[in-house]
C-alpha positions as CSV (number, residue, x, y, z in Angstrom):
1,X,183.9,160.5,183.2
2,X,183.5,160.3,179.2
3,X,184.5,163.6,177.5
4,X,181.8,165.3,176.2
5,X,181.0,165.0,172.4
6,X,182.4,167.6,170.2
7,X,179.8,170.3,168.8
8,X,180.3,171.2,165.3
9,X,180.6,174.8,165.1
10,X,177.8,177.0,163.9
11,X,179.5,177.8,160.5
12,X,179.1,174.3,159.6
13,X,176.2,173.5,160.7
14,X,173.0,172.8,158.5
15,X,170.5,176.1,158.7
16,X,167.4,176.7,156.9
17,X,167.0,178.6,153.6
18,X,164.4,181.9,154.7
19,X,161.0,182.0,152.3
20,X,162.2,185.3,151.4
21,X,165.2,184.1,150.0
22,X,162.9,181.7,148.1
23,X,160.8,184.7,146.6
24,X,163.6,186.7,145.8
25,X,164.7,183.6,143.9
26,X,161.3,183.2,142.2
27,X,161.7,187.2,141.3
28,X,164.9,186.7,139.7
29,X,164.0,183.7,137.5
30,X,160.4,185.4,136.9
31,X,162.6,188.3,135.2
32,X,165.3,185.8,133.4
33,X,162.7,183.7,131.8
34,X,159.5,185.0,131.7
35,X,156.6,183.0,130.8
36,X,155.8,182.8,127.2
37,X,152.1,182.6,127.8
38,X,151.6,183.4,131.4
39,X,150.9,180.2,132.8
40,X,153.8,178.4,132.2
41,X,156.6,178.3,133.9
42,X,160.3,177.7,133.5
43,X,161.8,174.6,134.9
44,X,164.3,176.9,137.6
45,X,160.5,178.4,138.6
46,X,158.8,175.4,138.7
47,X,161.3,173.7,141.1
48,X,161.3,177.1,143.1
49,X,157.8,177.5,144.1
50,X,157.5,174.0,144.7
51,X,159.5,174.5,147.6
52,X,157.4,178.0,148.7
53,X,153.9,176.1,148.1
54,X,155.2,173.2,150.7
55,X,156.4,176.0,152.8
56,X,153.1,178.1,153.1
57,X,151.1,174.5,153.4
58,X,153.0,173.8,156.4
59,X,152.9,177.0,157.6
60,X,157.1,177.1,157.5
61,X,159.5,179.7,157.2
62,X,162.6,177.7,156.3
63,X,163.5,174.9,153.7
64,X,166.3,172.3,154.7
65,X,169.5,173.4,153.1
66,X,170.4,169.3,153.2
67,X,166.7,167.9,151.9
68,X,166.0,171.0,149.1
69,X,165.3,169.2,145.9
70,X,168.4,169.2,143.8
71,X,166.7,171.6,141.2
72,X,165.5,173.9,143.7
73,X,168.6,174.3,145.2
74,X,170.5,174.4,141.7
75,X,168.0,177.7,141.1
76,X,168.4,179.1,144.5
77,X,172.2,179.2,144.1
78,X,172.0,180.6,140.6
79,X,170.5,183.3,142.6
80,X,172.4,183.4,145.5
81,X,175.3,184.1,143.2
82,X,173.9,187.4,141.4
83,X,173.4,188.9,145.3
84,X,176.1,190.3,147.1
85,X,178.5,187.9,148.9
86,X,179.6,189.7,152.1
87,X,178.3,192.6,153.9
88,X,181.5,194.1,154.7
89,X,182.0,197.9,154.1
90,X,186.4,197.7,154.8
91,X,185.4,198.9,158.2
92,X,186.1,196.2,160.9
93,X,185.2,197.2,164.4
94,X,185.9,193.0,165.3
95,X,190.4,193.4,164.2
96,X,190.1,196.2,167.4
97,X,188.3,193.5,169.6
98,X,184.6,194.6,169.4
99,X,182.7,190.8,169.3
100,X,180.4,192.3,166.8
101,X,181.6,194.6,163.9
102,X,180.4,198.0,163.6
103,X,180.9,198.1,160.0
104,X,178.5,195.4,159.0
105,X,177.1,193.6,162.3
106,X,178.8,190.0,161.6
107,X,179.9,188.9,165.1
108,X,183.9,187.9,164.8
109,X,183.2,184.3,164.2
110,X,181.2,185.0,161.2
111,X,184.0,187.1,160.1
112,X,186.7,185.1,160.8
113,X,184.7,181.9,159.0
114,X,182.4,183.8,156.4
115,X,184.9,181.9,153.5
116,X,183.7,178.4,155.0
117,X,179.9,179.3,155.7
118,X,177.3,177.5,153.2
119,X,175.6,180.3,151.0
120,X,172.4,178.9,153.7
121,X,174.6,180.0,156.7
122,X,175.3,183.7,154.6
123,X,172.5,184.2,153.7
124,X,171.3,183.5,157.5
125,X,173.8,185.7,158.6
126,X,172.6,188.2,155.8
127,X,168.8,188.5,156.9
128,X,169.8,188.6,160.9
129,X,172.1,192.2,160.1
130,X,169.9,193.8,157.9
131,X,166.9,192.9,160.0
132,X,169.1,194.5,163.2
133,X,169.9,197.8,160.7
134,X,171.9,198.9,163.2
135,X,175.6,198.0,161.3
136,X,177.1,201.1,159.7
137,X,176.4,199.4,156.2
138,X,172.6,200.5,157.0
139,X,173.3,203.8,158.0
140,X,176.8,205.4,158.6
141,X,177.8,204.0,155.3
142,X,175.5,203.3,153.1
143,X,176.2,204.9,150.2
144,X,179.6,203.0,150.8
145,X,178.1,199.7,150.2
146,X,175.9,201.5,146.9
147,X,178.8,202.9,145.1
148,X,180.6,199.0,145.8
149,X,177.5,197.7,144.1
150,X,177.1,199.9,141.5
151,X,181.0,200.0,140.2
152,X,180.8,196.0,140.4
153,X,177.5,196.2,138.2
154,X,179.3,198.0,135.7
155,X,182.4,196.1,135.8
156,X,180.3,193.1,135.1
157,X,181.4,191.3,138.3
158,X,179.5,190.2,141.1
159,X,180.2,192.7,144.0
160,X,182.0,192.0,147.2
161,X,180.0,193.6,149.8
């Protein structure tokens, strides 16, 4: 009997970029270059709501990661960047064996993998906690995850979690 076909693990595999990730793209280039008359837009915007018009159309709540068009993606990631990169709180519940941290809800895979995820797959990851809100980072500790985010904003660096 042929061995069965290796599956790629979930880190690696291709997952779809959320519409709300697309607004809050379309929100952060709104507010980096606004339009000079009010109807048009910059080329990061333009690229951007491409994608969300094709998305509403189809009545889709996920862009391919793999088929974005280049200058979509290219603004998506200039946003991605400016947003927090993981949702750690320096509390993990998954080094004392619990499958899913308390801290900040990543199951251990995600944490043990989060460096080798696609900003897609973060993000992914990202939307699933905070829509759960049951991780520390949403409650227990907020203001833990605030104070990180507001020292990296003054220090001019993009924060950690």
């Amino acid at each position: 009997m042929a061995e069965p076909a290796p599956i790629a693990p979930s880190h690696c595999a291709p997952v779809g970029i959320h519409i709300s990730d697309i607004e809050a793209a379309i929100n952060y280039w709104r507010q980096r270059s606004p339009s000079p008359d009010g109807v048009e837009l910059a080329a990061p915007l333009r690229a951007l709501a491409e994608v969300y018009a094709l998305l509403i159309f189809h009545k889709q709540e996920r862009a391919s990661e793999l088929s974005m068009p280049a200058k979509a993606m290219q603004a998506w990631l200039a946003w991605y960047e400016s947003t927090p990169d993981t949702p750690c709180i320096a509390i993990c519940s998954t080094s004392q064996g619990d499958s899913v941290c308390k801290g900040c809800g990543r199951s251990f895979d995600e944490v043990q993998l989060w460096t080798e995820m696609s900003p897609a797959a973060k993000r992914e990851t990202w939307r699933r906690i905070t829509l759960d809100g049951t991780a520390w980072r949403f409650n227990r500790y907020a203001e833990r995850a605030a104070e990180t985010r507001e020292l990296a904003s003054q220090a001019g660096t993009p924060p950690l979690f």
